[in-house]
ROROVEX-119737 format. One line per field, with one value per residue (C-alpha): residue number from 0; residue in three letters; x, y, z. Coordinates in nm, 2 decimals. Example, Ala and Ser with C-alpha at 12.3 -4.5 7.8 and 13.67 -1.06 7.14 Angstrom:
<recs>
k: 0;1
r: ALA;SER
east: 1.23;1.37
north: -0.45;-0.11
up: 0.78;0.71
</recs>
This chain:
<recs>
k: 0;1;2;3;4;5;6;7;8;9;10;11;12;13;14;15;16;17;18;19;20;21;22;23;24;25;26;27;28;29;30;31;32;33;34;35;36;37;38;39;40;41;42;43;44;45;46;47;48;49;50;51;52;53;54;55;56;57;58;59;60;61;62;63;64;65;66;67;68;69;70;71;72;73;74;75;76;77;78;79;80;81;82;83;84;85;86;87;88;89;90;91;92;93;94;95;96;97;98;99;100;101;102;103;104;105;106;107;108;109;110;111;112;113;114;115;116;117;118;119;120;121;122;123;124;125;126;127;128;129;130;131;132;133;134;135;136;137;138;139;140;141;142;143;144;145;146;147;148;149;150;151;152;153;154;155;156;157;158;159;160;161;162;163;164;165;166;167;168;169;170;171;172;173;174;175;176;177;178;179;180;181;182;183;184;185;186;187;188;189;190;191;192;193;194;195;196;197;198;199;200;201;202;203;204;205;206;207;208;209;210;211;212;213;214;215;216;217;218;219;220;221;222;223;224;225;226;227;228;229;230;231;232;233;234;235;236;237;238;239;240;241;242;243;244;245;246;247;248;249;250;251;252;253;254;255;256;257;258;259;260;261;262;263;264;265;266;267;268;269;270;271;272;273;274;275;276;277;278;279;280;281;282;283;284;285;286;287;288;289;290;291;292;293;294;295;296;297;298;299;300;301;302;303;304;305;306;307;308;309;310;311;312;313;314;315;316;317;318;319;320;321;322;323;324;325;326;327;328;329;330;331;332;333;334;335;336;337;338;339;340;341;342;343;344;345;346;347;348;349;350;351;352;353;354;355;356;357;358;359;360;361;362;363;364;365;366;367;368;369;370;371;372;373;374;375;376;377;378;379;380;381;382;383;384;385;386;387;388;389;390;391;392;393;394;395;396;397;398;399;400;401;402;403;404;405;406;407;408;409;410;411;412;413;414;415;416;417;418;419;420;421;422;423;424;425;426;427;428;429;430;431;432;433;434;435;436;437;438;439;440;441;442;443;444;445;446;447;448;449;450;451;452;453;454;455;456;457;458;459;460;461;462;463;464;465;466;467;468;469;470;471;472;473;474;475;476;477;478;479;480;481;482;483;484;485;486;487;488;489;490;491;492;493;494;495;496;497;498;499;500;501;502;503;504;505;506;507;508;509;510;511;512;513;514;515;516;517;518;519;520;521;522;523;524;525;526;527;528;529
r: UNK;UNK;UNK;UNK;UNK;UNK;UNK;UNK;UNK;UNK;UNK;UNK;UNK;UNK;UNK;UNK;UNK;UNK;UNK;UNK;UNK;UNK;UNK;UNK;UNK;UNK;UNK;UNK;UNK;UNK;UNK;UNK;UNK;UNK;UNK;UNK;UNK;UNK;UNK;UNK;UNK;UNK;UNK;UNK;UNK;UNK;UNK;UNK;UNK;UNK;UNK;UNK;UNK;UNK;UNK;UNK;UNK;UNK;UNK;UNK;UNK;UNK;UNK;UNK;UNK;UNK;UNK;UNK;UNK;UNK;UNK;UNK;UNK;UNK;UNK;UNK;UNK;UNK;UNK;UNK;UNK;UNK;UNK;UNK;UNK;UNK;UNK;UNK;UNK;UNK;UNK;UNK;UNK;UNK;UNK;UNK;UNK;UNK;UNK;UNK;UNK;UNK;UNK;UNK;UNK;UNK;UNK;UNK;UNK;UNK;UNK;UNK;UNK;UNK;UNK;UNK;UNK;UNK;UNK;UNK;UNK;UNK;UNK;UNK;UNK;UNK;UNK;UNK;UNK;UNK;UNK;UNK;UNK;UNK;UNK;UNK;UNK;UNK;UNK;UNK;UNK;UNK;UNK;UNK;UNK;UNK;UNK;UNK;UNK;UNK;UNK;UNK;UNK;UNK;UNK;UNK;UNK;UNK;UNK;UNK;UNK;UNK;UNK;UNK;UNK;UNK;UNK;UNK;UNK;UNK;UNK;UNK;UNK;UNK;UNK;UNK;UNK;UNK;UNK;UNK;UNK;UNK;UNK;UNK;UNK;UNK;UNK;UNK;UNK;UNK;UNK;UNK;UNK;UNK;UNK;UNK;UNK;UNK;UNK;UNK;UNK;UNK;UNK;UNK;UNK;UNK;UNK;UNK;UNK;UNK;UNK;UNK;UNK;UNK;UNK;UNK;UNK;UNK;UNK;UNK;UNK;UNK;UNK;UNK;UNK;UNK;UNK;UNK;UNK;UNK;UNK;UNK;UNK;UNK;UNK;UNK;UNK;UNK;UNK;UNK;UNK;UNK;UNK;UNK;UNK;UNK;UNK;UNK;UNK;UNK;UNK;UNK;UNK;UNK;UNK;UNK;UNK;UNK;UNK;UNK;UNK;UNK;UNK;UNK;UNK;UNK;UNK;UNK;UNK;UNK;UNK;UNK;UNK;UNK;UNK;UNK;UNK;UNK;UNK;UNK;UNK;UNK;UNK;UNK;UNK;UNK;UNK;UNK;UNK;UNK;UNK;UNK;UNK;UNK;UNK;UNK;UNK;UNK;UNK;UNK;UNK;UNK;UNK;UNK;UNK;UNK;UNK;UNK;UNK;UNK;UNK;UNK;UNK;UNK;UNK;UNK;UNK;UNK;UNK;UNK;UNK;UNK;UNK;UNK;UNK;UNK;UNK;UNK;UNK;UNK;UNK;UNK;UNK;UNK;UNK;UNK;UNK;UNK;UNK;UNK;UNK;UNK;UNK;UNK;UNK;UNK;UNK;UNK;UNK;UNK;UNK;UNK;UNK;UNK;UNK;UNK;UNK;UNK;UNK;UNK;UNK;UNK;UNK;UNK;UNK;UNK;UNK;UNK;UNK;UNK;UNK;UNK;UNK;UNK;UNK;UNK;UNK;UNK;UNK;UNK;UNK;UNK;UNK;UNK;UNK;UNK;UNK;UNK;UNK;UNK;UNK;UNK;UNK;UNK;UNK;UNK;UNK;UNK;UNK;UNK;UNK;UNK;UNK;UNK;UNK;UNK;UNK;UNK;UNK;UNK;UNK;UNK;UNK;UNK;UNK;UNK;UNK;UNK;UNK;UNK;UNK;UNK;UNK;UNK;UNK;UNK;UNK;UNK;UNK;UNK;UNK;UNK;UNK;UNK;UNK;UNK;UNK;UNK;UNK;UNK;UNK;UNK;UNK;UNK;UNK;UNK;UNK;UNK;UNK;UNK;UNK;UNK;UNK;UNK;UNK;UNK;UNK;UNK;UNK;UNK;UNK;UNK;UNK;UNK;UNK;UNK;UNK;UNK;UNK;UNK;UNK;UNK;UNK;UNK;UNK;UNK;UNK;UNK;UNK;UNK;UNK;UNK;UNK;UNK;UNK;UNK;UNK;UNK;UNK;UNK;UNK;UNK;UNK;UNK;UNK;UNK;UNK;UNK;UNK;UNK;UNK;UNK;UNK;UNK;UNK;UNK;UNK;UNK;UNK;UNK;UNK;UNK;UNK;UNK;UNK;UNK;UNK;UNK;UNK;UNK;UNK;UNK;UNK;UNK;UNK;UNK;UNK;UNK;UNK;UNK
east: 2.27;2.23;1.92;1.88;1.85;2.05;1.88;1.89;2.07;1.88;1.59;1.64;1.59;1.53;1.89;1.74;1.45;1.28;1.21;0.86;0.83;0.70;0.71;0.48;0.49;0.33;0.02;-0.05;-0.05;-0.31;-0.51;-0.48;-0.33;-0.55;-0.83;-0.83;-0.75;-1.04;-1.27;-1.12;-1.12;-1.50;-1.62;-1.90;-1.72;-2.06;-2.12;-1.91;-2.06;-1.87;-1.73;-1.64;-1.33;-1.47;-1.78;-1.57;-1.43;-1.73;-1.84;-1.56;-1.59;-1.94;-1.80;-1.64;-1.28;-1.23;-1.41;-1.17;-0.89;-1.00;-1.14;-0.79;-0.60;-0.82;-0.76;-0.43;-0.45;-0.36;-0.66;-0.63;-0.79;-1.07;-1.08;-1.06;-1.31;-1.55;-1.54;-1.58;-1.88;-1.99;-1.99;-2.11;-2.27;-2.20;-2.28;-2.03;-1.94;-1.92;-1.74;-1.45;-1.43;-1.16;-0.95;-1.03;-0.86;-0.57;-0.44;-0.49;-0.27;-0.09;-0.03;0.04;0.29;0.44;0.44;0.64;0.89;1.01;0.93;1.24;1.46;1.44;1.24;0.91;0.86;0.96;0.73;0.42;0.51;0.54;0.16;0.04;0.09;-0.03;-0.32;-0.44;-0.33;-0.57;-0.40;-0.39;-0.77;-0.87;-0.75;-0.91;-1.24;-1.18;-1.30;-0.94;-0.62;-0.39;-0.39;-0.41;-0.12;0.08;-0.03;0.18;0.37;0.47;0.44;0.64;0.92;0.87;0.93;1.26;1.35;1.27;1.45;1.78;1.83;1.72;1.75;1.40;1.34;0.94;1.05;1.18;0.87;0.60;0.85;0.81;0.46;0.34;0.54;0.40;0.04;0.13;0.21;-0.06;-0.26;-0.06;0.22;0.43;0.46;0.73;0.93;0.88;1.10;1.39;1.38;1.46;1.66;1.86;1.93;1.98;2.26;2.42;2.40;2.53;2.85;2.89;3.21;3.03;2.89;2.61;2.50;2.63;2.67;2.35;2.16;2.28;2.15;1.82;1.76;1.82;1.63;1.31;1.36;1.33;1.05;0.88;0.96;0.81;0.51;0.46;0.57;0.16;0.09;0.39;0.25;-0.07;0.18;0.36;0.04;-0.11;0.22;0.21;-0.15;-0.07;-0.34;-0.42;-0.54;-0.21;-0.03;0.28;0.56;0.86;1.18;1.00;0.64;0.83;0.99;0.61;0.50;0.72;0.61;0.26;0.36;0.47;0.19;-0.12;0.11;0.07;-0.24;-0.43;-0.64;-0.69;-0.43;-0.38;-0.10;-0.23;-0.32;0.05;0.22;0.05;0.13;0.52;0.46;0.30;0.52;0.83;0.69;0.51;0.71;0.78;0.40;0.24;-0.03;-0.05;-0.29;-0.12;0.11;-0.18;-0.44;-0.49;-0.30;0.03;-0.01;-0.08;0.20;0.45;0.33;0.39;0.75;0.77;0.72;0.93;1.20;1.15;1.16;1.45;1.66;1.53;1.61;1.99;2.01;1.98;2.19;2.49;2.35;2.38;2.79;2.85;2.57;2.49;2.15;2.04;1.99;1.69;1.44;1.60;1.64;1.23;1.15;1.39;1.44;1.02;1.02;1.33;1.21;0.85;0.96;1.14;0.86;0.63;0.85;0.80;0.47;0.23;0.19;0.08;-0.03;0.24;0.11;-0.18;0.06;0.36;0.13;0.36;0.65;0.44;0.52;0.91;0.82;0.61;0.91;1.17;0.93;0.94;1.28;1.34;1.12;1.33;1.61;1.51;1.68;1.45;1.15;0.88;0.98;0.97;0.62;0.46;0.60;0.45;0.13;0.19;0.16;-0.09;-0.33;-0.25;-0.30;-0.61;-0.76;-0.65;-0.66;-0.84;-1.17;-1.19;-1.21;-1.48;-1.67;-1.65;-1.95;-1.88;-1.63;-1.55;-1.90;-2.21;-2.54;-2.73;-2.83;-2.91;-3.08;-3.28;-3.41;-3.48;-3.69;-3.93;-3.96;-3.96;-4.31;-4.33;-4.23;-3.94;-3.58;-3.29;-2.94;-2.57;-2.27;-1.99;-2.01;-1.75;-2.05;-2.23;-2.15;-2.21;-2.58;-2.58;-2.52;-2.70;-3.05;-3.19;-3.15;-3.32;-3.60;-3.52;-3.38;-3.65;-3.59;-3.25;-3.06;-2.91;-2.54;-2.46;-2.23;-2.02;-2.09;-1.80;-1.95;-1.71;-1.87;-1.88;-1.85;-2.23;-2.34;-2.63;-2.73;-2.73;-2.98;-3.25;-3.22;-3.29;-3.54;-3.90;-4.20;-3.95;-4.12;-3.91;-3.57;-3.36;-3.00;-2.68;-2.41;-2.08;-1.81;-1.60;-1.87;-1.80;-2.17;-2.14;-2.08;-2.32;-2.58;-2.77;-2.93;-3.05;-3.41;-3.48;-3.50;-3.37;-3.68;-3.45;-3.12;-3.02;-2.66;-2.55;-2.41;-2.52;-2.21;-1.93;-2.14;-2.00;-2.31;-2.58;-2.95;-3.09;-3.47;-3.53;-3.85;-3.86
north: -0.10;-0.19;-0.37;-0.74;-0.74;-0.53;-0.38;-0.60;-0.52;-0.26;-0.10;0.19;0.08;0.29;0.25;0.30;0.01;0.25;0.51;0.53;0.46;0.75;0.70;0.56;0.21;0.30;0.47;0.15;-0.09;0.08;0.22;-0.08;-0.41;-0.40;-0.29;-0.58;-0.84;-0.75;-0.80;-1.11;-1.23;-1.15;-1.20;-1.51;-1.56;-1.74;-1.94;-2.23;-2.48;-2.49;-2.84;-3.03;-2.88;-2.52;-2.67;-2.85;-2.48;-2.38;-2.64;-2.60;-2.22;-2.22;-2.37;-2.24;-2.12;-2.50;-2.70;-2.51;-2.62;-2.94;-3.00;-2.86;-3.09;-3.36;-3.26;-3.21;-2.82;-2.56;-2.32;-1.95;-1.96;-2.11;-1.89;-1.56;-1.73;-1.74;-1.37;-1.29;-1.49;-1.34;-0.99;-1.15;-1.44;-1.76;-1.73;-1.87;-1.54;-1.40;-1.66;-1.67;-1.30;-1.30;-1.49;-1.23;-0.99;-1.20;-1.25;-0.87;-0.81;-1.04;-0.82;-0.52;-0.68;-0.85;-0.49;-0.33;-0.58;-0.57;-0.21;-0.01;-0.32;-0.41;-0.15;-0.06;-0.17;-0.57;-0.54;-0.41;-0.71;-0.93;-0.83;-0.85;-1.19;-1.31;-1.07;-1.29;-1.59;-1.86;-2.04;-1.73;-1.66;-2.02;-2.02;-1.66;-1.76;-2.05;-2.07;-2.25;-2.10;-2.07;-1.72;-1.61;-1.81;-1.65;-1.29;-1.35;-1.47;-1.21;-0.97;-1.13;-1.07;-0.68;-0.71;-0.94;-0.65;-0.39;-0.49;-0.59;-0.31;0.02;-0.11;-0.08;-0.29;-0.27;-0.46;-0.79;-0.75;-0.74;-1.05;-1.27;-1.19;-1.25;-1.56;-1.73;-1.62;-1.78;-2.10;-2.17;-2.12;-2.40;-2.59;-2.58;-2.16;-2.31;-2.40;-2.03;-1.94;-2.20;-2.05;-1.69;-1.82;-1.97;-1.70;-1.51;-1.72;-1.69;-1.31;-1.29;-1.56;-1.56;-1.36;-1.07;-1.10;-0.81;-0.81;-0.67;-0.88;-0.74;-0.83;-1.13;-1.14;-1.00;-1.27;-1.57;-1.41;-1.33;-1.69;-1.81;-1.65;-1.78;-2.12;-2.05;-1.96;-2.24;-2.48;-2.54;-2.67;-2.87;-3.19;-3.15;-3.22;-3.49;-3.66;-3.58;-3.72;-4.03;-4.06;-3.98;-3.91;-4.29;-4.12;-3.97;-4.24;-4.33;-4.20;-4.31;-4.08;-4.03;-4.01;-3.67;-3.57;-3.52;-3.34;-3.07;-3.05;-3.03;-2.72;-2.55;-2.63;-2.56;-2.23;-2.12;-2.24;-2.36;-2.63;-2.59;-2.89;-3.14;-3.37;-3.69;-3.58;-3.39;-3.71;-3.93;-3.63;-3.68;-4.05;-4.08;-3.81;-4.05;-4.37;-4.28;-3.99;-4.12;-4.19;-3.90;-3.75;-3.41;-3.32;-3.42;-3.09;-2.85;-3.00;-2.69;-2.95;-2.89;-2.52;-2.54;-2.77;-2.51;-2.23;-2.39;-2.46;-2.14;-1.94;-2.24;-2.12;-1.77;-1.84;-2.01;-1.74;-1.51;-1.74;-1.77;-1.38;-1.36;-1.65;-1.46;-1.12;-1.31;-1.39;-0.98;-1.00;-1.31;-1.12;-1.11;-1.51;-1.46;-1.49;-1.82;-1.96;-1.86;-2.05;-2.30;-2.48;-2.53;-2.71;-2.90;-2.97;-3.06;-3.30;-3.49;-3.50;-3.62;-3.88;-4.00;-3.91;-3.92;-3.72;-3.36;-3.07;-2.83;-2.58;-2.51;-2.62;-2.38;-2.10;-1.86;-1.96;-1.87;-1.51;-1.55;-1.78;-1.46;-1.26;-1.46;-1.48;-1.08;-1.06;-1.31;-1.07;-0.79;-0.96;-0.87;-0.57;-0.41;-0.27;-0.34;-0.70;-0.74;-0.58;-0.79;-1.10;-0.95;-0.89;-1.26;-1.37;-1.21;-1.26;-1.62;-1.67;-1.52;-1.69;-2.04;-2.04;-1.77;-1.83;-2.19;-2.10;-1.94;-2.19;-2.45;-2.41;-2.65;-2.74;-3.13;-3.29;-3.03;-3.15;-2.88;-3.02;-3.29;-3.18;-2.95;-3.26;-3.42;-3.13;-3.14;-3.49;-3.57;-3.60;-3.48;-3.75;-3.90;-3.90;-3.76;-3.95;-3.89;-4.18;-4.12;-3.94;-3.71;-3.53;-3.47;-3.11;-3.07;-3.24;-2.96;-2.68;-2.70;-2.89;-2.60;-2.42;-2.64;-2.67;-3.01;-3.01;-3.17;-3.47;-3.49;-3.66;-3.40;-3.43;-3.64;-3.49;-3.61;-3.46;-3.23;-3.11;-3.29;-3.44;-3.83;-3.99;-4.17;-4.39;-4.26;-4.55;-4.75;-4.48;-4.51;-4.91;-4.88;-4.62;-4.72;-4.57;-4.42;-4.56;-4.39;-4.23;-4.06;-4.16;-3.94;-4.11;-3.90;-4.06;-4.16;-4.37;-4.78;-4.80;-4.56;-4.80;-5.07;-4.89;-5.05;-5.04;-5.34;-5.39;-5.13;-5.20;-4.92;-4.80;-4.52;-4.38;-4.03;-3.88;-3.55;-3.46;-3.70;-3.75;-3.79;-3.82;-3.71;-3.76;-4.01;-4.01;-4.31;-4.32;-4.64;-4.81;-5.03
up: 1.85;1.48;1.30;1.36;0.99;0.74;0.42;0.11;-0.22;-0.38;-0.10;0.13;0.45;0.80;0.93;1.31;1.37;1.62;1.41;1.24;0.91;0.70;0.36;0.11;0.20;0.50;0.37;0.15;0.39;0.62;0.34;0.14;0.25;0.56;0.46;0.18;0.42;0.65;0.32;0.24;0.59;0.69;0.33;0.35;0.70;0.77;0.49;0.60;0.87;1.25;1.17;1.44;1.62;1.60;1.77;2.04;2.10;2.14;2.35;2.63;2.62;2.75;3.06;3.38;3.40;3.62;3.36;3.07;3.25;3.33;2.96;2.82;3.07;2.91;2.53;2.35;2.35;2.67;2.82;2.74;2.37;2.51;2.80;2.56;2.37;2.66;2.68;2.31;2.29;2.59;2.41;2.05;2.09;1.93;1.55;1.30;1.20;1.60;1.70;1.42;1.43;1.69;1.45;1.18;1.44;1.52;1.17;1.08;1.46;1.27;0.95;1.15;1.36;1.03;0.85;1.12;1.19;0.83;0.71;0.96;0.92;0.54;0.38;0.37;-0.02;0.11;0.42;0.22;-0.02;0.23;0.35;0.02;0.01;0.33;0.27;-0.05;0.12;0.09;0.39;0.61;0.52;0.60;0.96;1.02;0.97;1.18;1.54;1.66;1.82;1.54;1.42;1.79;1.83;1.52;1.64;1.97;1.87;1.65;1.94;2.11;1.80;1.79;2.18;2.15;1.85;2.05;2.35;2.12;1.93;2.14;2.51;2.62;2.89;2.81;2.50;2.69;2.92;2.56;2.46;2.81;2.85;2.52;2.44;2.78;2.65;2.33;2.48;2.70;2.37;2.20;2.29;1.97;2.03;2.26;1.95;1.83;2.20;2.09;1.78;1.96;2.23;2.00;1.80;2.15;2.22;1.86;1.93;2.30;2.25;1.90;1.73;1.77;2.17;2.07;2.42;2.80;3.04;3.20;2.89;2.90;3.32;3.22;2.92;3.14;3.46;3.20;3.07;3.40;3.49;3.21;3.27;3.62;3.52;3.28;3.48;3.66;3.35;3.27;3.46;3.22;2.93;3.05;3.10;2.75;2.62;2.83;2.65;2.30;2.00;1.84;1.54;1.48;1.17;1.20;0.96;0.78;0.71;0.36;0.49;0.74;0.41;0.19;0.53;0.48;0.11;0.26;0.48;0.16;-0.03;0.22;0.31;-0.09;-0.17;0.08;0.04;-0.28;-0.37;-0.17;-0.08;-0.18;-0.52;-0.54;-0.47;-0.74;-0.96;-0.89;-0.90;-1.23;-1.38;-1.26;-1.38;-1.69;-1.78;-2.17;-2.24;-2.04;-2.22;-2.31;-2.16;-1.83;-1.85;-1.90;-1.60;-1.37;-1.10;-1.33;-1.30;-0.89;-0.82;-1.09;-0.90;-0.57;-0.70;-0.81;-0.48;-0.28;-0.50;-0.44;-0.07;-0.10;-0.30;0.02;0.26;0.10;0.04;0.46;0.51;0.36;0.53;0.83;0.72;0.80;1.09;1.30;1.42;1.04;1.10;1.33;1.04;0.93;1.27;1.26;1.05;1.05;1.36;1.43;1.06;1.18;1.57;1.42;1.17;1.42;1.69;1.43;1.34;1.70;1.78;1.39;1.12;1.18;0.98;0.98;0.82;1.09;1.37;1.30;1.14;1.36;1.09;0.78;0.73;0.74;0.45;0.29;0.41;0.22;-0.08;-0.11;-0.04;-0.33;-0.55;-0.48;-0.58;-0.94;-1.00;-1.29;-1.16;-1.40;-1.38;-1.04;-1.02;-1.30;-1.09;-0.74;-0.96;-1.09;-0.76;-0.54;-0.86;-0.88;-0.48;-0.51;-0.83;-0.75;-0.39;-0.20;-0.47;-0.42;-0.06;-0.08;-0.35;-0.07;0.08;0.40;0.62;0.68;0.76;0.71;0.94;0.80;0.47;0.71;0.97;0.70;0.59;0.93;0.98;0.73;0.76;1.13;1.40;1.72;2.00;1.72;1.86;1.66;1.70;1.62;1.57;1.64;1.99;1.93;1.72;1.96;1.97;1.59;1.68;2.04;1.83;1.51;1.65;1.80;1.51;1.34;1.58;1.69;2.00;2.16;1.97;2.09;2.39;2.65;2.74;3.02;3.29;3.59;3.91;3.87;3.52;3.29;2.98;2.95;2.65;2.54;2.30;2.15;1.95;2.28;2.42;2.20;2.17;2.60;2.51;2.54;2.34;2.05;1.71;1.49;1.48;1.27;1.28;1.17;1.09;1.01;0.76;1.10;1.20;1.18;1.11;0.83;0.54;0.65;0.86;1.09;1.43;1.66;1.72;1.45;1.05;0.82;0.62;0.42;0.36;0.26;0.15;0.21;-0.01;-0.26;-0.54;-0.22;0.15;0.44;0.66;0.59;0.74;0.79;0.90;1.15;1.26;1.57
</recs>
């Protein structure tokens, strides 16, 4: 059977996806691309705090297989990171750097898996681009040196690709089994993986009963049978969803047609760049340049924010001209549209769920669609027919990626809301018999995690448990008022806090107040006497 995706204009590709790719491409990328991500992924992998949702990872990986489930039943994500998690820690502890190495692993799978999908179907010059760039990524290296599920996610994704491949285009029924098993894996890790397996069914079904019917009928059997079997072994969990979409997420905002519209622009932009723009600050740049655009300054076209939001433009467009370049591939081949339909349809389906249920981040949540945008990007760059061109441009962009995204990432020295500086401070300050507070609640496993470390977790109040070992939400603040014989406390309050603007704690009077950090606080300390 031919290649899902024939060769573009100009590149040798391996006519046969199954065979091995052999030629120089191949030595690069596992003498060079990989070994560079893996610096760039563990580099000051510690350096960063555990904010708060790597923390609540944390927290319900500690527990038993029943209290994950019944914590992930509870939350908004499924069990088996958490679960895989568990076991990690069990074998390295639960430093920052410990516990994020098993993204680091998942996002170089990741690479691998990306580098042999593309090298015997394109050509091994477009894959090892393609790597390149998600190697320097900023965005990639943020979420592998994060604690969470989504470069797992991507890296079964992908798996689960180079099984459908497989299974397509040689026959191999261990192919279709790689593809069921690690789909299913993907989404009981999180639940938008499930729009990854539209994405392939649909492009399945474009295959199978399109003009060209590229599959038997016992294919065909096998697809549905394996589809079903999936769905079977999903469905346990299926009531879990319908309840957690009965509940909804209140902090979710509600969008407008246009609001959906800037979210895609965010997926582009965090997917380049990380979060070294932001949305909010690319919009008022728009804005202004719409309004004011006869009496801009300048100045205004030479602010490093004009150079992010060109560069962004830039690689969209690349992407694009890749993207188009399949699309007419796909014209001679309907099973050349399986990277569009990749990346596609989950931006599509997404956008119109969050219109429906809040604004998302689609760049974390559909991180499994980011390397068919690096894909298109290369094949854009390949487009350019004179070679020294076209490496100056790849050279253009990796160093770009890497100077304006990937180094701010590492500058930043903490995550949303840092207790350290904080509880650094308690420390030296602080007497034995004191109590040491949190507000909100939900920080309560920051507080957990980080007090002992600090030497303070005698001064703090132990979780509360139901008798089936679920935690309960608390009030700390209400503790220590009911508390008897406490003097003097310290109370953290995090940015989300009502408190945190006008702090203030019945039957005690605020003696100080301390910001961390100081020019824009994120977590304030106040010290109360009763």
């Amino acid at each position: 059977m031919t290649a899902l995706v024939t060769s573009p204009a100009g590149s040798s590709a391996d006519a046969n996806p199954s065979t091995t790719v052999r030629d120089w491409s191949g030595w690069l990328f596992w003498c060079g691309v990989l070994p560079l991500a893996l610096v760039l992924r563990g580099w000051h992998i510690g350096q960063q705090n555990l904010w708060l949702d790597e923390l609540y990872s944390l927290d319900v990986a500690r527990r038993s297989l029943t209290g994950i489930a019944r914590c992930a039943a509870a939350d908004v994500h499924p069990p088996l990171f958490y679960i895989l998690l568990k076991i990690w820690m069990n074998l390295f502890g639960d430093s920052a750097a410990a516990v994020r190495s098993l993204s680091v692993v998942a996002s170089l799978s990741a690479l691998v898996s990306v580098f042999r999908l593309i090298a015997p179907r394109y050509s091994g010059s477009v894959a090892l681009a393609t790597t390149l760039l998600m190697a320097v990524s900023a965005h990639q290296i943020f979420f592998a040196q994060e604690a969470r599920m989504y470069p797992l996610v991507m890296a079964l994704v992908l798996v689960a690709l180079r099984g459908y491949a497989m299974w397509r285009e040689s026959g191999v029924e261990r192919g279709l089994a790689v593809y069921l098993w690690a789909a299913l894996a993907a989404m009981y890790c999180h639940y938008f993986a499930v729009l990854a397996v539209l994405a392939v069914n649909a492009h399945f079904v474009l295959t199978a009963f399109g003009p060209t019917r590229a599959a038997t009928r016992r294919q065909t059997r096998r697809w549905f049978i394996a589809q079903g079997v999936m769905a079977l072994l999903y469905a346990p969990w299926v009531e879990v969803i319908v309840a957690q979409m009965q509940r909804g997420q209140t902090w979710r905002k509600p969008l407008t047609l246009a609001d959906a519209g800037w979210q895609v622009v965010g997926y582009f932009q965090e997917t380049t760049l990380g979060y070294a723009v932001y949305l909010d600050h690319i919009r008022d740049w728009f804005a202004r340049l719409i309004v004011e655009h006869v009496n801009l300054p300048g100045s205004f076209f030479w602010q490093p924010l004009t150079f992010n939001i060109v560069f962004i433009l830039f690689l969209t467009a690349l992407m694009g001209i890749g993207l188009w370049h399949n699309l007419k591939l796909a014209r001679a081949d309907i099973r050349a549209a399986l990277p569009v339909l990749f990346l596609a349809l989950p931006l599509l389906l997404a956008s119109g769920l969050s219109l429906r249920k809040g604004s998302m981040e689609m760049a974390r949540y559909l991180i499994f669609t980011t390397p068919a945008f690096w894909f298109f990007t290369a094949v854009g760059l390949y487009q350019i027919r004179a070679a020294g061109w076209r490496l100056a441009l790849i050279g253009l962009c990796v160093g770009t990626l890497f100077w304006q995204g990937t180094r701010i990432h590492y500058g930043t020295t903490a995550r949303d809301s840092d207790l350290r500086p904080a509880l650094e401070f308690i420390r030296r300050e602080s007497r034995p018999g004191e109590r040491v507070v949190i507000d909100p609640d939900a920080m309560d496993v920051c507080l957990a995690y980080y007090a002992p470390r600090y030497g303070l977790e005698g001064m703090t109040y132990p979780a509360q448990m139901t008798p089936t070992g679920e935690p309960v939400g608390h009030n700390q603040l209400e503790r220590l008022m009911r508390e008897e014989g406490v003097r003097r406390a310290w109370v953290i309050l995090d940015y989300r806090s009502e408190k945190f603007d006008a702090p203030a704690v019945p039957g005690f009077h605020v003696v100080r107040q301390v910001d961390f950090p100081g020019a824009y606080p994120k977590v304030r300390v106040i010290e109360v006497l009763r």
